[in-house]
N, C-alpha and C positions, 0 to 999 in steps of 0.2 A: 504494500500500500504506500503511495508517496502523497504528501502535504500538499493540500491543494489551494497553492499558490499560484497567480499568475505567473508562468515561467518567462512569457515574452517581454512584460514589461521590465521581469530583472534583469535578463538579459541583453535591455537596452538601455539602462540607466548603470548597469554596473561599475564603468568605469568612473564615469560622476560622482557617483555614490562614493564609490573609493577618495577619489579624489579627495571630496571634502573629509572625510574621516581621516586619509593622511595628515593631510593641511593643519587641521586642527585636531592633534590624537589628545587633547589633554577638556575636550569639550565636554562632551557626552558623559555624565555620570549617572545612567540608568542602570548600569550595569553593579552598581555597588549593593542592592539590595540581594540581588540574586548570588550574587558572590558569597554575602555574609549567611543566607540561609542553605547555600550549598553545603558549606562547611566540607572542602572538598580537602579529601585523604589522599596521599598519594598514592595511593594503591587502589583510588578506585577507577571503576569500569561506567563514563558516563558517556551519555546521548545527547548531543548536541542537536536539537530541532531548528529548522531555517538558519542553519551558517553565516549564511551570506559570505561575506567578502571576509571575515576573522575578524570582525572587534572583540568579540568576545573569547571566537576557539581562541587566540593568542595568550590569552588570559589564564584560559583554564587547561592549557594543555602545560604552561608553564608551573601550575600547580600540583598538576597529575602528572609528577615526574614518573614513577612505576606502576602506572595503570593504562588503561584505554579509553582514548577518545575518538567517539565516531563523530566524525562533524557532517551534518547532514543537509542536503539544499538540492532542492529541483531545477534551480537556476543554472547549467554547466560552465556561464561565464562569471558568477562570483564566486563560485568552487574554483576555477580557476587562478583568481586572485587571492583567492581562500590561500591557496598549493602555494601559489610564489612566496607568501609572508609566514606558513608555518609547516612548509611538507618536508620542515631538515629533522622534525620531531619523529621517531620511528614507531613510537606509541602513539601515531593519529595515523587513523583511517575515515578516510571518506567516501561517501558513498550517495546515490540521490534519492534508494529507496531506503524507509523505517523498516521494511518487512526483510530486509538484508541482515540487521542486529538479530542476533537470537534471540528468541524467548526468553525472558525470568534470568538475563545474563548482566544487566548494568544496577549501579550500586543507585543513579542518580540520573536525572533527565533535564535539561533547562530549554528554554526556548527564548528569546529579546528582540521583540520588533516584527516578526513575523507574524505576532499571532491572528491579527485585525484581517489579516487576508488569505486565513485559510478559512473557507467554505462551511466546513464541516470538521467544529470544535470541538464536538463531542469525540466523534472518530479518530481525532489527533488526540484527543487525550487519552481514550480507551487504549490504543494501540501505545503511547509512550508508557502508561500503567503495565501493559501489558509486557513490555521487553526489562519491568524492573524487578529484582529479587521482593521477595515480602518484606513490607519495611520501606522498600525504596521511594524516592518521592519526585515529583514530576514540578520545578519551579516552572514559571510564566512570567514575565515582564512584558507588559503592554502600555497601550494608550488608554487612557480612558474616556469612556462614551457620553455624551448630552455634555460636551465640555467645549473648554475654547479649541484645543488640539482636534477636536470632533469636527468643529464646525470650519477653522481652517482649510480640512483635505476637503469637507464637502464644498464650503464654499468655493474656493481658492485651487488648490491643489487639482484638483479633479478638473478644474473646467481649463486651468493651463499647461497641461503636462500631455503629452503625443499619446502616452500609454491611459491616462487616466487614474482615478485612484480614490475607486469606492473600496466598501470595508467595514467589516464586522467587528467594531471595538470592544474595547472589556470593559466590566462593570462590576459589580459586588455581586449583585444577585443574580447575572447572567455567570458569573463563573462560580456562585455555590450552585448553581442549577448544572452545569457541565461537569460540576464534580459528582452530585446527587445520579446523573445519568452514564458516568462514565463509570459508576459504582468503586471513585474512591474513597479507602476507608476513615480518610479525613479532609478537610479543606479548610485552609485558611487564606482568607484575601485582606490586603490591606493598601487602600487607597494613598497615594501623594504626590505632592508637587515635586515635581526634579529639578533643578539648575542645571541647564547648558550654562557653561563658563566660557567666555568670550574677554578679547582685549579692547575693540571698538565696535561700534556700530557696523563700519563697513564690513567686519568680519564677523556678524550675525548676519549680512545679508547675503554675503557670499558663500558660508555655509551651509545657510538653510536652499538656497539657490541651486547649488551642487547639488546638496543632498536627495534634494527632488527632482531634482534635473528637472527646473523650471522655464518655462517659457518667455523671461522677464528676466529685466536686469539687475544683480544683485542689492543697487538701490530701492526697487521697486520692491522686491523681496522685503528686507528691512521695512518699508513702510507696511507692507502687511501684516509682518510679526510686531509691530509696534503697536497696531489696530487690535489684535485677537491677542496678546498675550503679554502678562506683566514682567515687565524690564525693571530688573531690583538690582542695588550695587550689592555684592556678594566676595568680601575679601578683597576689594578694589579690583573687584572685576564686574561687569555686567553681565547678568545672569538672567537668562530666558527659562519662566516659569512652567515645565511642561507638566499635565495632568497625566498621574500615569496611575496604575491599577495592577496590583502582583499578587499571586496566588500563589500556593504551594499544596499539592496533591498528591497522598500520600498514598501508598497502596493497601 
């Protein structure tokens, strides 16, 4: 069974996407919550869901020095860029199907970013439950739903970008309901705002620009993130306020 993500539109924004995530590797810190509830062993055996490009395999492969990581993406051009930034690690394997991991073989399962745009939540969760030992627990890091970040991609995003970009965001009670159906034997979700950390304004416009590989010039970008989302100084930097939504699903 593979994640049913748009494959074409990632494999058209890939290298953009990259782009700003090089440019700026010190922005993004959605990745911190999921870090902290992995509580990752070196010895264990995790599932990396929607890869993408490696913000995060990079991360956790460097933590899982004596274990395995499957980093996993339907996309074959950010697996691509995936390989070039962590394929010197000899414990990561990747691959584009979930149904490639064995059964009841990984200690731990995460996913970041991907989640809004696979189809069929339940099913990705059923199946990540499904490849973890008893015990094992399945984190999520998303966007969250009826928010500024919501309204963003539909207003904005979606109506300027080649590929488009509708999308099934997360919520509280839509992710204990995918837990409730995916019959795991616990669920905790817990709602907040993230700081993107930036040096100036030109470089929130230019980021979020890339990152969606927008239709608009990264001034024009910046004025939109300035309309939908609070711009706070944050350790003498400026910090863009994203809604986000993370679950943890246990087996």
């Amino acid at each position: 069974m593979q994640t049913n993500v748009d494959e074409t539109r990632f494999d058209i924004i890939a290298k953009s996407y990259e782009y700003a995530i090089a440019s700026y590797p010190d922005a993004r810190q959605d990745d911190v919550w999921l870090l902290e509830h992995l509580d990752i062993k070196e010895t264990d055996r995790i599932l990396e869901i929607s890869a993408g490009t490696g913000f995060l395999t990079e991360q956790l492969v460097r933590k899982n020095t004596r274990g395995v990581l499957y980093a996993q993406d339907i996309a074959p051009k950010t697996l691509e860029l995936n390989k070039e930034k962590c394929d010197d690690y000899d414990h990561l394997l990747y691959t584009t199907d979930i149904d490639a991991v064995p059964d009841a073989s990984c200690d731990k399962a995460v996913s970041l970013g991907g989640w809004h745009h696979m189809v069929d939540q339940i099913d990705i969760t059923e199946s990540a439950l499904r490849k973890l030992k008893p015990g094992g627990y399945f984190c999520v890091g998303d966007f969250s739903d009826n928010s500024s970040i919501q309204r963003y991609f539909d207003e904005v995003v979606d109506r300027i970008t080649a590929t488009g970009h509708q999308a099934l965001f997360a919520s509280h009670s839509r992710m204990v309901n995918i837990g409730r159906f995916a019959h795991a034997g616990k669920t905790e979700v817990e709602e907040c705002e993230v700081a993107f950390k930036f040096d100036s304004e030109a470089d929130i416009g230019e980021f979020f620009q890339k990152v969606f590989a927008l239709d608009q010039s990264p001034a024009e970008t910046y004025a939109d993130i300035r309309k939908y989302f609070a711009i706070r100084e944050v350790e003498g930097r400026l910090a863009v306020m994203i809604p986000y939504v993370y679950a943890k699903f246990t087996k």
